[in-house]
N, C-alpha and C positions, 0 to 999 in steps of 0.2 A: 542189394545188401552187401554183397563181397564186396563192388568197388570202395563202397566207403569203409569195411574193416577194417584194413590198415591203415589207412589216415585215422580212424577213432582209436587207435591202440596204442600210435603214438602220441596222440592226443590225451590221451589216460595215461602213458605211463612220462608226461613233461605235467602234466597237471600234477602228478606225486601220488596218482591214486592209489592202494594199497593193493599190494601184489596180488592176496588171492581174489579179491575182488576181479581185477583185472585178467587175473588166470579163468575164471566163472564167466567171466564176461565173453572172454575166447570160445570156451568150452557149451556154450548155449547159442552164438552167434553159427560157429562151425557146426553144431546137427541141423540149422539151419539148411548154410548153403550144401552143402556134400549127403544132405537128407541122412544122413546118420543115426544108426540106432541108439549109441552111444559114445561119449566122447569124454575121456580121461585126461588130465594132465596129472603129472605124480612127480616127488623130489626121491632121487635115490639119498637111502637115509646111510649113516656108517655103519650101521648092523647089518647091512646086504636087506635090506628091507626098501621096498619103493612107497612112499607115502601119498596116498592124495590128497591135489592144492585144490583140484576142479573137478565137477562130472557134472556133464546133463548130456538127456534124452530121454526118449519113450521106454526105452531098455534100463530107465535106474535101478531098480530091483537088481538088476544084475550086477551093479556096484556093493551092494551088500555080500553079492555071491564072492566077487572076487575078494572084499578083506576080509571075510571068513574063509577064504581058501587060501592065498596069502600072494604076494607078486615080491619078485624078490630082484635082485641083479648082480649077486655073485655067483658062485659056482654050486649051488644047491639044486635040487631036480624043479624048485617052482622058479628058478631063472632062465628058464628052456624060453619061456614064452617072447611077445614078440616086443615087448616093453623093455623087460631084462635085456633082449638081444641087442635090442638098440642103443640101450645106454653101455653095455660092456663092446661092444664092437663100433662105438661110434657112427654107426650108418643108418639110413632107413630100410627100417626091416617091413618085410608085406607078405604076408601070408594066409590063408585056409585054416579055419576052424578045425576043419579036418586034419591036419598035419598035425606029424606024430608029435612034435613039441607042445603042443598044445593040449594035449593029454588032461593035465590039472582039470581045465576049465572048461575041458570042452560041451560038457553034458551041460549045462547052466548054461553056455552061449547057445547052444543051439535050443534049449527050451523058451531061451530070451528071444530066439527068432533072429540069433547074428550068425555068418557065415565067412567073413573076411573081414582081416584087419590091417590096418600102416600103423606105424611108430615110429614117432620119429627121433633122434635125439634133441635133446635140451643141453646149448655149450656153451659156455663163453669161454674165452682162449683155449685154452687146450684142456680144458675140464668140460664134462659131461656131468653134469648138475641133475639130469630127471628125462622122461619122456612126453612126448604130447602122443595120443594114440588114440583114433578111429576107427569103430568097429561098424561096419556094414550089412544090410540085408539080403547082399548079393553076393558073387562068388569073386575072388579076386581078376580074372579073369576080364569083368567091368569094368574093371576102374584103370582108365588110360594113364598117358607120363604126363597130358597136362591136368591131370589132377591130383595127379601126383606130384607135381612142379606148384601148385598150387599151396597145395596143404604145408609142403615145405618151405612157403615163404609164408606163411602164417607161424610156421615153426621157428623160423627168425626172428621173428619180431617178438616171439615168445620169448628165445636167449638174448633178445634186447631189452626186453623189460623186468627178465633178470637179472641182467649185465647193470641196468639201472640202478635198480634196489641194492645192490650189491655197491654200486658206485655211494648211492644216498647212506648207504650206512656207513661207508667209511668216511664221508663227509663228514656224518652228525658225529663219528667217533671225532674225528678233527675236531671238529666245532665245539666240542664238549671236553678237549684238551686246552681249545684256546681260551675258553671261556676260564678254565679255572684258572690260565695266565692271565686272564683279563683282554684278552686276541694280543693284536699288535695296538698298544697305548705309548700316545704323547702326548706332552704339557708343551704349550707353546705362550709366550706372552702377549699381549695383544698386538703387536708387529706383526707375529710369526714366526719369532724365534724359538729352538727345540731349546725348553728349558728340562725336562724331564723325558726318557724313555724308557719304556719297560723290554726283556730280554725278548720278547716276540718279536719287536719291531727289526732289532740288531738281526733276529734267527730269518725274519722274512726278507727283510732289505740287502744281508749280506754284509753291510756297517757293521763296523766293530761299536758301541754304548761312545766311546771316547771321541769316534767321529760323527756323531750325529748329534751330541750336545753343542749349542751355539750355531750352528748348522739352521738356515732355512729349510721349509720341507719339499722348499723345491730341487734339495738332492735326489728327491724319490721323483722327479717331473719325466712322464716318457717322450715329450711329444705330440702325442696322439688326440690332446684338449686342446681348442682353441682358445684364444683370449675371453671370449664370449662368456666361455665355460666358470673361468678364474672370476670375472666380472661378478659372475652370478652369484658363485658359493661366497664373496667376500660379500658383497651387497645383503645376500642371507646373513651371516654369521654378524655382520656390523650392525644388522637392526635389533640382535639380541636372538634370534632364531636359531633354529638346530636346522644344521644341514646334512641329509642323508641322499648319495647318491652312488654309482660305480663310479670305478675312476680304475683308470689302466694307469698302472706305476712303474717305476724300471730299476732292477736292482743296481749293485755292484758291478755285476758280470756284465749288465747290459742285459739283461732279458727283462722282459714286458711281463709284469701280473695283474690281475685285476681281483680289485677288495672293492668290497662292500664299505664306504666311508660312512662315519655317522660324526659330524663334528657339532660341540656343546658349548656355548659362548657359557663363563662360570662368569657371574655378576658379583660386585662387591657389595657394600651395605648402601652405596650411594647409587647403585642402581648403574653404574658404570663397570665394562668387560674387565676381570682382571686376568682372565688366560682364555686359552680355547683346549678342551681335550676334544682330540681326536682318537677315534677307534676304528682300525684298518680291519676287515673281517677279509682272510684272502678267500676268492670265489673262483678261482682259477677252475679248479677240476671241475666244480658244477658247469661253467660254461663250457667248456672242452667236451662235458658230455652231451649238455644240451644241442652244441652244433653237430656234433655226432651224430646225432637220433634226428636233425634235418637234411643232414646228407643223406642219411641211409632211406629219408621216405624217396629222395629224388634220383639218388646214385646204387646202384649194383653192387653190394658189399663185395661180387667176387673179381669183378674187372675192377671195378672202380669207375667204368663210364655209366653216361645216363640212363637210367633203367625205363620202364614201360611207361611210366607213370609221367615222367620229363618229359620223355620224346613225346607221349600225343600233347603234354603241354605246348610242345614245342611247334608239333604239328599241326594245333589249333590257329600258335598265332602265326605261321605263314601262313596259313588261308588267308587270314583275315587280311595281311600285309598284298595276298597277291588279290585277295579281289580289289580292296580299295585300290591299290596301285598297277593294277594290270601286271602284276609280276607273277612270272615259269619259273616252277622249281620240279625236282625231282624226287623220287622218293625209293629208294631202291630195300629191299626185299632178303636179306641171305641167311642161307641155310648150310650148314656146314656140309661137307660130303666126307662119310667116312669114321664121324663123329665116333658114333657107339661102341663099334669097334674097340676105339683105346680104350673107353670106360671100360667094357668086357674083361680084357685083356690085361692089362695097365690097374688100375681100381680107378677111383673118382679122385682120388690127387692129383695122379698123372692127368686124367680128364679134365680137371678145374687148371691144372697149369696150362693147357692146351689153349683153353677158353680164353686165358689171361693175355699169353703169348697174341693170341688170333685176335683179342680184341686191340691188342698194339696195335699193330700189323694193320689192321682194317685202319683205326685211327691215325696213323701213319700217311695215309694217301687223299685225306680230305683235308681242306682249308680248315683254320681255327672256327671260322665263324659256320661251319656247318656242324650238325649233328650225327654222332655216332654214338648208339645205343644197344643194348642188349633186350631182347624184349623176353628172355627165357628160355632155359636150355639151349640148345647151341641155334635159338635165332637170333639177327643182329639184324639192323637195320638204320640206313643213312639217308639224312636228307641232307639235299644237296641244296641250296640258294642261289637263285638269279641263273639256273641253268638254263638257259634260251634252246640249246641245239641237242637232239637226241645221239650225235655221235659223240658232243662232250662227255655225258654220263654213261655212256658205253667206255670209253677210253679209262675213265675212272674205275669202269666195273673192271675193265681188263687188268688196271694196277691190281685193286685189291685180288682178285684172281688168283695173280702175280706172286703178290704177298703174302697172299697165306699158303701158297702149293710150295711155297718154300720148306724143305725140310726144316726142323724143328727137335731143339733139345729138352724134354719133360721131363722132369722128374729123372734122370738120366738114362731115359728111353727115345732113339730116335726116332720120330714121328711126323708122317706124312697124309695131312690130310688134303681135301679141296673146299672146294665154297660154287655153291647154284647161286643165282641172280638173279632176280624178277626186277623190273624199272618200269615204274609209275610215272605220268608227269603232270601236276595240275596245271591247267582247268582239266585238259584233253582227257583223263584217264578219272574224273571222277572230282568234284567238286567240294567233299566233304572228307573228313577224317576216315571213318571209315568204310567209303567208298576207294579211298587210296590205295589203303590198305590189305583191301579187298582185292584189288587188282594189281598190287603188286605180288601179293603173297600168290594170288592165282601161276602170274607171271612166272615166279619163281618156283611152282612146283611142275610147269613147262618145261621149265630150265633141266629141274631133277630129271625129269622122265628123257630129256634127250642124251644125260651121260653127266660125267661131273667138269666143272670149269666151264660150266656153259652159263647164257647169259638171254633170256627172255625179255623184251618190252609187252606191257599190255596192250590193247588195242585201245585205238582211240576212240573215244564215244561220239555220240553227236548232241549235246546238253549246253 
């Protein structure tokens, strides 16, 4: 069930499903996997009030307790809690039933059978919009960092399907400005001459009205259509047909947009073309979002390299390249040394620019065509291609080593971590995903225990 969570949520929130659905959907999926008693998602409102979008679990009744007792997130005695804390202090908060902030509620959770909770914030850019919060039957105590690492990338994809909604409505605000201008509209005659344009087309292309009258419309051509393309839409529009397609365009400045085209052959009384309107609908931001929310299912929103989800992509299809083709590859394992420290110390900014810097650094010493990914919290992990010889990816392991024990400027704290190694090599260390895996990461917690800058290989099997 987790695995497919996130792939379904972006899948719901590129389908256009509606928020709080999609918020309900999180919130019953998640008591699911994390067995949860109950599980809230809330909008901090402008009155210091948090509102709920979503709630399921065994413990709903407790959901009545809380909006008759009230949850808040400004500076009032009911913003102590771990909701309030989260959205006014930006971080994940985790804490005990028991704990004296939690005073309000605490009689009603613990009659509810709940004992510890996370919270985590809800941001998109630099606003904190609500919390997502999971409240448990066990003490906090339980609940380790990769479930905690968990919940909080379920917590992203919840500010991405806010980020969404937020995106769609300033869309339809658009859309529902261009419409009253009519979008971007031209009269052309049945050549293709711009006989009329209206002030959208001038605002969107950049053309002053003076230079786009008489003007073919392939002033607005980017490039980017083949002739094939042109073939088509004239072939449509000369049989008397409406043509509706994207089409990437290029303004004035030289920049690329892409509209939604809808072009309308107008007939005369003799059944013959006497103009073509066109209506340019720009779709720019929708698509910019849409690739967005595809990157982020494959890519690490905080490096920016390929996250868990790519790499075993990744790590699927070289098996399959080395069995058909008798090809070694490697697969190496790292752990950061040192890591939690800057967190501690430093806060999670300093620690997230460390991540950023280290995942350079590691990318820095592999070819283009290999992978380097983040699989969570400060683990990363590289596969290396066509690597024949166990001293090659040793020598590799020793750059990155190298690279990352390098001092480091964070946040404007100087910071010196290291990196443990474990190297896998298929077929020899394990033939499937995660059997690689398996033995690398074993590898590399060999590595930890002998000191840090160190460098463990698995053993080879006999399979």
């Amino acid at each position: 069930m987790e695995a497919t969570l996130l792939p379904e949520i972006n899948r719901r929130v590129l389908a256009g499903e509606p928020l709080k659905r999609i918020l309900q959907f999180i919130c019953e999926q998640s008591v699911e996997i994390f067995d949860a008693g109950f599980v809230w998602i809330g909008q901090k409102e402008r009155d210091g009030r948090i509102r709920m979008l979503g709630a399921a679990g065994s413990a709903g009744h407790y959901r009545d307790e809380l909006e008759r007792i009230g949850i808040r997130w400004d500076d009032d005695a009911l913003a102590a809690g771990p909701g309030g804390q989260a959205i006014r202090t930006g971080r994940t908060v985790h804490t005990a039933v028991l704990d004296p902030d939690f005073e309000p509620w605490r009689e009603q959770a613990l009659a509810a059978g709940l004992h510890s909770v996370i919270s985590v914030p809800i941001t998109v850019g630099d606003r904190v919009l609500g919390c997502f919060s999971l409240y448990f039957r066990h003490g906090q105590d339980l609940i380790g960092s990769k479930t905690m690492l968990r919940i909080e990338q379920i917590g992203e994809r919840i500010c991405l399907a806010v980020e969404r909604m937020l995106d769609r409505q300033r869309i339809h605000a658009l859309s529902a400005a261009l419409e009253k201008a009519d979008d971007a509209v031209f009269i052309t005659d049945p050549s293709g001459t711009i006989q009329w344009a209206n002030e959208a087309l001038a605002i969107q292309s950049g053309y002053a009205l003076e230079e786009l009258i008489g003007q073919s419309p392939n002033i607005l051509k980017s490039g980017k259509h083949d002739r094939p393309y042109y073939d088509r839409l004239w072939q449509t529009v000369l049989k008397g047909e409406m043509w509706i397609d994207e089409t990437i365009e290029r303004n004035v400045r030289g920049e690329n947009y892409i509209v939604r085209q809808t072009i309308t052959p107008i007939l005369d009384e003799a059944g013959e073309i006497a103009c073509f309107v066109a209506i340019h609908h720009d779709i720019t931001e929708r698509k910019q979002t849409e690739e967005k929310i595809r990157r982020l299912a494959h890519y690490d929103s905080l490096t920016g390299i390929p996250n868990r989800a790519l790499f075993y992509d990744r790590l699927h299809q070289a098996i399959s390249l080395g069995e058909r083709h008798h090809r070694r590859f490697a697969l190496l394992y790292l752990d950061l040394d040192g890591f939690k420290p800057v967190n501690d110390l430093y806060g999670h900014r300093c620690g997230d620019a460390v991540l950023r810097i280290s995942a350079g650094r590691i990318a820095g010493q592999v070819r283009s065509s290999d992978t380097v990914a983040r699989l969570g919290g400060d683990e990363f992990a590289i596969l290396l291609h066509d690597v024949t010889e166990e001293h090659a990816a040793h020598r590799i392991a020793e750059n990155v080593i190298e690279a990352v024990s390098a001092p480091m400027n964070a946040e404007g704290q100087q910071i010196e971590i290291a990196v443990s190694i474990g190297i896998a090599f298929f077929p020899h260390s394990g033939r499937d995903a995660d059997a690689l895996i398996h033995e690398a990461d074993r590898a590399m917690y060999e590595a930890k225990r002998a000191g840090k800058k160190t460098i463990r290989t698995a053993a080879f099997q006999n399979r």
